[in-house]
N, C-alpha and C positions, 0 to 999 in steps of 0.2 A: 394535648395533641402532640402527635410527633412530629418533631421536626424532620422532614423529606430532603432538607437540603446537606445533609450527613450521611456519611455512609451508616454510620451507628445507628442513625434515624432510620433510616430506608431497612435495616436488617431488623429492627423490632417492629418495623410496620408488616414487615415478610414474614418474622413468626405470629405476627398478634393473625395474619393473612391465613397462614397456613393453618391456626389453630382454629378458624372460623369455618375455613374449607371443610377442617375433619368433624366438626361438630357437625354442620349444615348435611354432609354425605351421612353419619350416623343420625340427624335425625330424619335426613327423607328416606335412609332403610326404613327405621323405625317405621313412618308414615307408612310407608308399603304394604309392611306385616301387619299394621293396623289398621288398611282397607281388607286385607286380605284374609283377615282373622275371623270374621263370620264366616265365610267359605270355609275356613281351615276348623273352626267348630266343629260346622256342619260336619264337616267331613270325619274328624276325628270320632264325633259322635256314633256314626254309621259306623263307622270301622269298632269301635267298643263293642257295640251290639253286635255285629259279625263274630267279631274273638269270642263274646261272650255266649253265643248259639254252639259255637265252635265248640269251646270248652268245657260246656253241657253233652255234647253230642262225645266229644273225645274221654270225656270222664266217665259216662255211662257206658260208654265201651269195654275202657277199661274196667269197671266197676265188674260187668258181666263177666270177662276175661279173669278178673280175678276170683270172682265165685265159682265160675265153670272149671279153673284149677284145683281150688278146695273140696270142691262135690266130687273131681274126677277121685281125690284122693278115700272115698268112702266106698261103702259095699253091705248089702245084706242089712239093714236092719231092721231088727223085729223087735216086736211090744207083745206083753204078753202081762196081765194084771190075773187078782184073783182076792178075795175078801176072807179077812181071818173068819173063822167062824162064828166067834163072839164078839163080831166087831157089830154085826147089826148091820153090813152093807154103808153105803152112801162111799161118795167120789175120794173123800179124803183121808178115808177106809185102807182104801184099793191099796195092795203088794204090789210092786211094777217091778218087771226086769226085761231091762231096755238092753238088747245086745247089739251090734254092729261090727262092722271089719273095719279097719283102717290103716291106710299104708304106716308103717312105722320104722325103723331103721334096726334091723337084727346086726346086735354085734357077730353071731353065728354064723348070719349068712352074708355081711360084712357090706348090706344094701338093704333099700327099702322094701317089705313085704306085708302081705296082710295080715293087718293082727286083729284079735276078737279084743273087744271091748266089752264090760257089763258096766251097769247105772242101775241102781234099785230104785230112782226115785227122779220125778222130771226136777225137781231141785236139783239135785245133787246134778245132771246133765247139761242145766242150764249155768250151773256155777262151776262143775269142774271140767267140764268136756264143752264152752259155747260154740265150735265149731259143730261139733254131732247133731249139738242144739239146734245150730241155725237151719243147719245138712236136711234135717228132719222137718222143721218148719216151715224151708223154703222148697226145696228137695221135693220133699215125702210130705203133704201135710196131706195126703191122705193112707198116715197110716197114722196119725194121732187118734189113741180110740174114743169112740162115737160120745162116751160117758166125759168127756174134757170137749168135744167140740159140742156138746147143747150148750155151754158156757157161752158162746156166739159162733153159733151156728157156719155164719159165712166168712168168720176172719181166723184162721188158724193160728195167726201170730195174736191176735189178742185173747182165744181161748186159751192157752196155752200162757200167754203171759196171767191172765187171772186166775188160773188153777193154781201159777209158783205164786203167786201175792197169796192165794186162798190156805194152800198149802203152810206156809210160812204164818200165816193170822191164825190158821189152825181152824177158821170158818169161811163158807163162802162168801167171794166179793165177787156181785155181780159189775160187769162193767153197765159203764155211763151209757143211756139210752138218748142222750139231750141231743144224737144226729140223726135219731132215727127219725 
């Protein structure tokens, strides 16, 4: 114990004092925030779910905003197929020449103008051109011709994604019926 009847005494009883003070005030914060901490869950919780409604809503904005840039930069596209003669017909047959316009950057005109595009092939569109690709799938899917949309009738991106698999396998690959 200390001795009180010293001044030495009395000045380490005054820091042992003051060091009990500071601890006592930082643990009844502590207590505080830790009555208060269910509230403040709660609350944080709601608020996550807020930002996170938010951030759905503000990204699908953007998302739109950013495709409705890409499309604005398109123009004119046309599909036009035809079967060699000794091919005997059938979809993986078909001669395609896919044409389009797209803004482009003329060193001539020293700014962006339309330029004509050709694709012989929805391969080759969807691997060297994916913007024309999407343009036309999201854009235009009703000018995908009718002989690539019986592939699934009501999904243009998935007719179109199993003609380039079909294409590419070199035989048709029906898609998966297991939602129908």
């Amino acid at each position: 114990m200390n001795n009180l009847t010293t001044s030495a005494g009395i000045r380490n009883a005054l820091a042992a004092n003051s060091l009990a003070i500071t601890k006592a005030r930082e643990d009844a914060t502590l207590f505080e925030r830790l009555k208060a901490a269910a509230h403040l869950a709660d609350k944080l919780e709601a608020d996550g779910k807020e930002l996170t409604a938010k951030l759905s809503e503000v990204s699908a904005a953007e998302a739109k905003a950013e495709r409705d840039a890409l499309f604005a930069q398109f123009d004119s596209m046309t599909i036009s197929y035809h079967f060699p003669e000794r091919s005997g017909g059938g979809l993986l047959n078909a001669r395609w020449e896919i044409c389009w316009k797209r803004l482009a950057y003329s060193m001539d005109w020293r700014k962006n103008v339309m330029t004509e595009y050709k694709a012989s092939d929805f391969t080759t569109l969807d691997h060297s051109y994916p913007d024309a690709y999407r343009y036309l799938v999201e854009a235009h899917p009703e000018k995908i011709p009718n002989i690539i949309m019986e592939l699934s009738p009501d999904n243009p991106a998935e007719a179109m994604a199993t003609y380039c698999a079909s294409k590419r396998a070199n035989r048709i690959i029906m898609p998966s019926r297991s939602n129908a």
